[in-house]
SERO-4910 file (N, C-alpha, C, O; in steps of 0.05 Angstrom, whole numbers):
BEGIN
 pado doro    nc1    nc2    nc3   cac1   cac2   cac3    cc1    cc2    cc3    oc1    oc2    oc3
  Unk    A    171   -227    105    144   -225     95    125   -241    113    130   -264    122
  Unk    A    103   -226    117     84   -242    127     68   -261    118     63   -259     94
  Unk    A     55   -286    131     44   -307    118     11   -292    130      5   -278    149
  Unk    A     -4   -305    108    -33   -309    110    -39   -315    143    -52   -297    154
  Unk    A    -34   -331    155    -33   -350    185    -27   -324    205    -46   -312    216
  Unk    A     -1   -316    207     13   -302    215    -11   -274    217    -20   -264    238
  Unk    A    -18   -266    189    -38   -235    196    -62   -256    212    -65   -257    237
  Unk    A    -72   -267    198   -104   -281    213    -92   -269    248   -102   -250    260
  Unk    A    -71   -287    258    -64   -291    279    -59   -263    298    -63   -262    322
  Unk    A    -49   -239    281    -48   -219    291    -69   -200    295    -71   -185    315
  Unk    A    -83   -200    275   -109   -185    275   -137   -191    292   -151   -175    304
  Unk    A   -141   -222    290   -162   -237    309   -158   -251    339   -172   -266    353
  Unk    A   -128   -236    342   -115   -245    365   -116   -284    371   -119   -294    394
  Unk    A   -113   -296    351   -121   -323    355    -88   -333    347    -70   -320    337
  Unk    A    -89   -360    356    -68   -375    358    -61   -390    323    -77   -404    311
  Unk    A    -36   -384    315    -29   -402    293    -40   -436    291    -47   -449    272
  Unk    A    -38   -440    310    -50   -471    306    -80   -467    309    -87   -477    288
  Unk    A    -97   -462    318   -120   -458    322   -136   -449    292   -159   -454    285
  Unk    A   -115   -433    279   -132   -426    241   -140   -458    230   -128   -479    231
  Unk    A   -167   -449    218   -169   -471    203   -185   -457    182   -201   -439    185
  Unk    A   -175   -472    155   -194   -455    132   -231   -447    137   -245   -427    131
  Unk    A   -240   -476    152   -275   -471    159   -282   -449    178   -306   -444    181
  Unk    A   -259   -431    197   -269   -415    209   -283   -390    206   -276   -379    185
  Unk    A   -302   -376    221   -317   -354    200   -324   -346    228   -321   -359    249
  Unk    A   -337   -316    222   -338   -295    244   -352   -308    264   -340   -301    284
  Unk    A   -372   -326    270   -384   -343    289   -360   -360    306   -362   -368    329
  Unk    A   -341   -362    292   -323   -381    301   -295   -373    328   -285   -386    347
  Unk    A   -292   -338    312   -268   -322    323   -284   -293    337   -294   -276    323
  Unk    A   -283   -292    364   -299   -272    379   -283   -246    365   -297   -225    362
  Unk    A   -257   -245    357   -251   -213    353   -256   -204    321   -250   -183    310
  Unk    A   -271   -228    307   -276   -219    275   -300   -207    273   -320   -221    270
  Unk    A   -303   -174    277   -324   -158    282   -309   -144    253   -289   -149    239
  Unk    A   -340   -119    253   -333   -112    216   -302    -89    218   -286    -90    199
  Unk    A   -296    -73    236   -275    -69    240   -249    -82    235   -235    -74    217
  Unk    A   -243   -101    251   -222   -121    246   -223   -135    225   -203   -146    215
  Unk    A   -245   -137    218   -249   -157    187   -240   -139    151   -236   -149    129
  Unk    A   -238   -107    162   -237    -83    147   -206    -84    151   -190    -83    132
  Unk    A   -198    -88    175   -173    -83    178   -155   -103    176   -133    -93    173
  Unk    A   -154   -133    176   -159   -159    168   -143   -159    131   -122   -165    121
  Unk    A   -168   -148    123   -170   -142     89   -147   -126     84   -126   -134     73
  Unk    A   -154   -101     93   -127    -87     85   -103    -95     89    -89    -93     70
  Unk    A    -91   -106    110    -60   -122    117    -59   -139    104    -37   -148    105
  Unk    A    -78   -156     85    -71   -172     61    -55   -159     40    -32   -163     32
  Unk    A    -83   -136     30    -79   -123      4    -40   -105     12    -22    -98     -4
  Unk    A    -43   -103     36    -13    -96     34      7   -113     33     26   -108     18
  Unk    A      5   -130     46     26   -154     48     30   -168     24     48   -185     24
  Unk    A     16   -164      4      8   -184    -10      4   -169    -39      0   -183    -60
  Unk    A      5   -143    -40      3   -123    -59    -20   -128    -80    -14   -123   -104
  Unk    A    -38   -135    -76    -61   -143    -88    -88   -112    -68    -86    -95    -49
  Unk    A   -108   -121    -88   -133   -113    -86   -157   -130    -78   -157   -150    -93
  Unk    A   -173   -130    -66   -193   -136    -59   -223   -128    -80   -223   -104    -82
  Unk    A   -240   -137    -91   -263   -127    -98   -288   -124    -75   -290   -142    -59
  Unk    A   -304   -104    -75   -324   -106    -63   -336   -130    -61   -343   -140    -40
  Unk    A   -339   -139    -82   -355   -172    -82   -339   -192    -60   -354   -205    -45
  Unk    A   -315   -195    -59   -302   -211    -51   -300   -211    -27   -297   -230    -12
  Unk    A   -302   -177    -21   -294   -172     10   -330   -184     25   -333   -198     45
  Unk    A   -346   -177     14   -379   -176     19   -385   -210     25   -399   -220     43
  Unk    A   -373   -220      9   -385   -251     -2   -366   -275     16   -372   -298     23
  Unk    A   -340   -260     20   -325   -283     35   -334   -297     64   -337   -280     81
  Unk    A   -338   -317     71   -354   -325     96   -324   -335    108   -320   -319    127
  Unk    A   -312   -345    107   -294   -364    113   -264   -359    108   -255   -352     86
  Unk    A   -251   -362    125   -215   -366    120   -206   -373     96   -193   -361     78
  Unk    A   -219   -403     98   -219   -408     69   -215   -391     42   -197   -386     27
  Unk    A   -243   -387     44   -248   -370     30   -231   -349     18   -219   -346     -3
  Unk    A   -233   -336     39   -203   -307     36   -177   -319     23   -165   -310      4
  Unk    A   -171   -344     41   -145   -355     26   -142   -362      6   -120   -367     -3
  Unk    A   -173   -365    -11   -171   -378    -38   -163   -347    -55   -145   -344    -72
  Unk    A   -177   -329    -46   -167   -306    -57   -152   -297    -73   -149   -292    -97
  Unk    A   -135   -295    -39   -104   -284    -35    -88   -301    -54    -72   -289    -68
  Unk    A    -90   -336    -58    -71   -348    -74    -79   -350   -101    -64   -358   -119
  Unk    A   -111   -342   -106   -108   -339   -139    -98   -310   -148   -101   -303   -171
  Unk    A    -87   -294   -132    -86   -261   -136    -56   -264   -137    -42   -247   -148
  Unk    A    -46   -285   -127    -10   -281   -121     -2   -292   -155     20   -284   -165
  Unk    A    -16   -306   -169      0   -323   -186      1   -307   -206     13   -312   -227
***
């Protein structure tokens, strides 16, 4: 199974150590709305969860998303 880190890392082409929850599209040159669409979806798969429009619209941050993903797992 894939970790949260692990997709960030594959999708934004960025380095596992380099994630940090404060990062946001200003931060990562390849988080354009494409990759950020595509991003989303390899969650909701990995992770067998759903996304809401709100959530997907409103998230600024890693963080953010991660807070998500771990209130959606429990």
């Amino acid at each position: 199974m894939k970790t949260f880190n692990s997709i960030v890392s594959e999708i934004f082409h960025i380095d596992e150590k380099e994630i940090r929850d404060e990062l946001s599209p200003k931060d990562i040159p390849g988080w354009d709305s494409m990759n950020y669409l595509l991003f989303i979806g390899e969650l909701e798969k990995e992770f067998n969860m759903t996304f809401s429009m709100n959530e997907v619209m409103d998230s600024e941050t890693l963080g953010e998303i991660k807070k998500i993903v771990d209130s959606k797992k429990k």
